[in-house]
Every structure is written in structure tokens, then in C-alpha cells.
C-alpha positions as a Markdown table, in Angstrom:
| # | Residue | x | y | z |
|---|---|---|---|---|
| 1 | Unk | 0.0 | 0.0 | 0.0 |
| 2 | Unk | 1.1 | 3.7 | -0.8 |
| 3 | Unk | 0.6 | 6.8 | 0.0 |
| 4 | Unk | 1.7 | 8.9 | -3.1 |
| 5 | Unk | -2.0 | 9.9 | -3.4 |
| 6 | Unk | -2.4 | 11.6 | 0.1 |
| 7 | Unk | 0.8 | 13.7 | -0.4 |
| 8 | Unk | -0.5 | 14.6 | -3.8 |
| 9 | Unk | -3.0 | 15.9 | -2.1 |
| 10 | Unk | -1.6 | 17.6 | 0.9 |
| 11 | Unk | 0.7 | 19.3 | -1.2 |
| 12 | Unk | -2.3 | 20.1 | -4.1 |
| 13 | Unk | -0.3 | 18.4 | -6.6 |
| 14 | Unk | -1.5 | 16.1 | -9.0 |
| 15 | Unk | -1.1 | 13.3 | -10.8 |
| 16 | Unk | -0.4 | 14.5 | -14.2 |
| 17 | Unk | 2.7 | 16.8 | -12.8 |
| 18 | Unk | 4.6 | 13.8 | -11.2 |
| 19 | Unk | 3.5 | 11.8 | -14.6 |
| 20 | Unk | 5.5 | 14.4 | -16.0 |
| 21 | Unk | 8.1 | 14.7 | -13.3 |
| 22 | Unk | 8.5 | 11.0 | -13.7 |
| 23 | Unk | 8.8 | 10.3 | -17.3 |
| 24 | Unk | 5.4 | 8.1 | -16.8 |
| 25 | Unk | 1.9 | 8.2 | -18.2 |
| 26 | Unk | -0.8 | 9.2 | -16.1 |
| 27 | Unk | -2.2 | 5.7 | -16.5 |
| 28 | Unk | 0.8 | 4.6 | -14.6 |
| 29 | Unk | 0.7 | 7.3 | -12.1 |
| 30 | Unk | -3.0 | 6.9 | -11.8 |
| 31 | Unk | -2.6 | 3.1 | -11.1 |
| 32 | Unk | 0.2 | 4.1 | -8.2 |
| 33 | Unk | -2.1 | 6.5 | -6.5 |
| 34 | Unk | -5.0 | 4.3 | -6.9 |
| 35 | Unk | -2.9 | 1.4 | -5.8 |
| 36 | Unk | -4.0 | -1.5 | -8.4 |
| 37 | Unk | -0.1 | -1.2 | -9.1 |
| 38 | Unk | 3.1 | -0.8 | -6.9 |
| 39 | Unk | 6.0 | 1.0 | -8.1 |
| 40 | Unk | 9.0 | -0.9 | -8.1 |
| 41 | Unk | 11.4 | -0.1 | -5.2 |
| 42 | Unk | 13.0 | 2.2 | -7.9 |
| 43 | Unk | 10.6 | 4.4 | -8.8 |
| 44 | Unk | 9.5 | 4.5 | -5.3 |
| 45 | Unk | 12.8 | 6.4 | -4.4 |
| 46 | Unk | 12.5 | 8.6 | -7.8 |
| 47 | Unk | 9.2 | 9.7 | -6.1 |
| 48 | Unk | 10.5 | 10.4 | -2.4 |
| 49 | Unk | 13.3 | 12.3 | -4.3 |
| 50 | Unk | 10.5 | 14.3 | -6.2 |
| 51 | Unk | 8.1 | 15.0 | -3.7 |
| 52 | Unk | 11.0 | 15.6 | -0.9 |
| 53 | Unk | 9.8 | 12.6 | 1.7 |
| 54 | Unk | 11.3 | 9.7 | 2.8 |
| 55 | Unk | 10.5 | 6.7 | 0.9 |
| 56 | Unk | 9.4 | 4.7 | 4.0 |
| 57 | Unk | 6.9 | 7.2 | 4.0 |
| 58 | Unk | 5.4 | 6.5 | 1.3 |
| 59 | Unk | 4.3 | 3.4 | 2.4 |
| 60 | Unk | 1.3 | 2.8 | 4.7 |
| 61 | Unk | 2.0 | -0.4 | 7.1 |
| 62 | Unk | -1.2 | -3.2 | 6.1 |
| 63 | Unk | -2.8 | -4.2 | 9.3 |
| 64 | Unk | -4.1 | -7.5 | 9.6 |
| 65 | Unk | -7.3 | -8.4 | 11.4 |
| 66 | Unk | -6.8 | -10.9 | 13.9 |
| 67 | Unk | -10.0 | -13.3 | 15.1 |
């Protein structure tokens, strides 16, 4: 799980400017932020450099449900 779409936000960015920023189509960014796709850990750490965050927070911890 990420959380590119949330700092998009935050920041009032959007998707097609870090498309752009990224060398990516919006599809791809799109699919990031909607999380149907990860980025690899590479891009990951192109998009912390770009949007000036750690990496590590970019990613949002997946709780499990316990019974």
C-alpha cells in the first residue's frame, strides 16, 4: 500500500505533474495512487526524491485483522 495519493494531495499536486516529473503516463501514475499497481522499489525512491519525503513514508503499514 502507498501513500503517493495523500501527499499529492496535501501538497495540491496532481497526478499528471509527477507523470511528467516521472517520465510516466498518467495511467501509470494513476494506477500508483489508486494502488491497483506498486511502483517498483526504484521508482519509489525517484518519487520520495521528487516530492522531498522519505521513501518509507510513502508506504502505509497493512494491518491484519486478527480473530
Amino acid at each position: 500500500m502507498n501513500k503517493i495519493k495523500e501527499v499529492l494531495v496535501e501538497r495540491d499536486l496532481s497526478q499528471i505533474w509527477l507523470a511528467k516529473q516521472l517520465g510516466k503516463s498518467y495511467n501509470m501514475v494513476n494506477s500508483y495512487a489508486q494502488n491497483r499497481r506498486q511502483p517498483s522499489i526504484e521508482v519509489l525512491f525517484r518519487i520520495s526524491d521528487i516530492l522531498n519525503v522519505e521513501a518509507k513514508d510513502l508506504l502505509k503499514e497493512k494491518r491484519l485483522i486478527k480473530k
